[in-house]
C-alpha positions as CSV (number, residue, x, y, z in Angstrom):
1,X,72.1,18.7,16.4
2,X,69.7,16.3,15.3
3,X,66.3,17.5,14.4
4,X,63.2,16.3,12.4
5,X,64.0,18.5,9.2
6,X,67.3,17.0,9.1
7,X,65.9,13.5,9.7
8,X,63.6,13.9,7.4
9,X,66.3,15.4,4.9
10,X,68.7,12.1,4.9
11,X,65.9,10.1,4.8
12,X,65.2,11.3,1.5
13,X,68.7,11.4,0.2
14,X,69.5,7.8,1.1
15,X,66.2,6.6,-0.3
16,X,67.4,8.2,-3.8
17,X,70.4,6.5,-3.4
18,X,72.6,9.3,-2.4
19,X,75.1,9.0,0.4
20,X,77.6,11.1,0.1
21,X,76.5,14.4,1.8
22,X,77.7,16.8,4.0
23,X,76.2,18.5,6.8
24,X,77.2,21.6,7.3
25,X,76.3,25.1,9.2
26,X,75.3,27.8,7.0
27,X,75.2,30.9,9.4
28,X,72.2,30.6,11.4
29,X,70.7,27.0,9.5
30,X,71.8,24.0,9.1
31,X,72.2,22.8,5.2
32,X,72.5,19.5,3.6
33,X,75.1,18.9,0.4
34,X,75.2,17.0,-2.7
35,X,77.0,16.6,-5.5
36,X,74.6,15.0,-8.5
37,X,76.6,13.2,-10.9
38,X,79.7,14.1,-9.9
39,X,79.4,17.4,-11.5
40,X,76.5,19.8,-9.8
41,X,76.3,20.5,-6.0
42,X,73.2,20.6,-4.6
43,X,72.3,22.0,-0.8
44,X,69.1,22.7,0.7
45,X,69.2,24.9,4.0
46,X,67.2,23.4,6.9
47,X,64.8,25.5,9.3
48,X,67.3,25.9,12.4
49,X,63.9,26.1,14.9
50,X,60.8,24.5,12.8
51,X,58.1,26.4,13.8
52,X,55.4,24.0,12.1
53,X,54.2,20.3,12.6
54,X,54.4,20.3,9.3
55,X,58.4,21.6,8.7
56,X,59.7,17.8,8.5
57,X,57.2,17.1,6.0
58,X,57.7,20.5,4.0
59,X,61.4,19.4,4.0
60,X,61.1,15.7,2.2
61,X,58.4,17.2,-0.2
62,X,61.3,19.9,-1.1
63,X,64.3,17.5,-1.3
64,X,62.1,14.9,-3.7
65,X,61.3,18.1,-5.8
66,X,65.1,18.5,-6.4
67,X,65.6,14.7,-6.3
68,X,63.4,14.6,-9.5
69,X,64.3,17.5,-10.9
70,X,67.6,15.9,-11.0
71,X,66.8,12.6,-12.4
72,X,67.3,10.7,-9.3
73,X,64.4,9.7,-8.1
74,X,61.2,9.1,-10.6
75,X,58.0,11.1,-10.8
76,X,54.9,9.0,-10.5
77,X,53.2,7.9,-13.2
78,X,50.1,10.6,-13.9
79,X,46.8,8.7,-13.1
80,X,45.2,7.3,-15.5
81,X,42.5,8.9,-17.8
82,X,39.1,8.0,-17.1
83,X,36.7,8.7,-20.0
84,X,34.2,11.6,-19.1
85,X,31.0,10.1,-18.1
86,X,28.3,9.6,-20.9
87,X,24.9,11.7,-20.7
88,X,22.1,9.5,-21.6
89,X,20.8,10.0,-25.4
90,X,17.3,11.5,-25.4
91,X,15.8,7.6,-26.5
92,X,17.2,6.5,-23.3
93,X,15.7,9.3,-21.7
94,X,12.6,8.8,-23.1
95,X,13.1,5.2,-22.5
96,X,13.1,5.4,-19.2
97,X,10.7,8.2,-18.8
98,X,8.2,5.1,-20.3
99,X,9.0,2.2,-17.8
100,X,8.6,5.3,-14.7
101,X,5.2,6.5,-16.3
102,X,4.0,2.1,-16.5
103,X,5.5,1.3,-13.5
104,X,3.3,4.0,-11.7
105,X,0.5,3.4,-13.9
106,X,0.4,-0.3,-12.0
107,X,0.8,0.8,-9.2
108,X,-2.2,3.0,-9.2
109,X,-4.9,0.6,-11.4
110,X,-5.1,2.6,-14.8
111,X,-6.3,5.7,-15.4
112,X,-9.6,7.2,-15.3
């Protein structure tokens, strides 16, 4: 009976903090129950044969997505705003089109 999905299912649950759920067959799938605060009940029907490496993880993104939606387990925090990147003003521009123009001036021994 076991499976990854299902693994991956309770995992989830009991990291929110919810252990009382129900297991149960729902015609050909499996599905997971829970009641959220005593009032709503909550399932989310398993793959009976995952046919994807990725089904176990598909599963624990779903269940957080109700988790949250339910208030029992928080979103992240959004990252952090970085402030857009600064385009040099045309005096630093120009500023630095000076020191290029000496530098190479040097290098070759003045002009002619």
């Amino acid at each position: 009976m076991r499976s990854p999905c299902i693994d991956a299912a309770i995992a989830e649950l009991r990291a929110a903090g919810v252990y009382d759920y129900e297991l149960v067959r729902g015609g050909k799938h499996w599905q997971v129950q829970w009641v959220v605060r005593g009032r709503v009940r909550r399932f989310y029907a398993l793959p009976g044969t995952p046919s994807d490496w990725r089904s176990a993880r598909n599963v624990r993104a779903d269940i957080r997505r109700l988790l949250k939606a339910d208030g029992l387990m928080a979103a992240p925090d959004p990252p952090a705003e970085r402030p857009a990147p600064r385009s040099p003003t045309l005096a630093q521009r120009l500023e630095t089109l000076e020191r290029t123009v000496a530098a190479l001036v040097t290098k070759v021994g003045g002009c002619h």
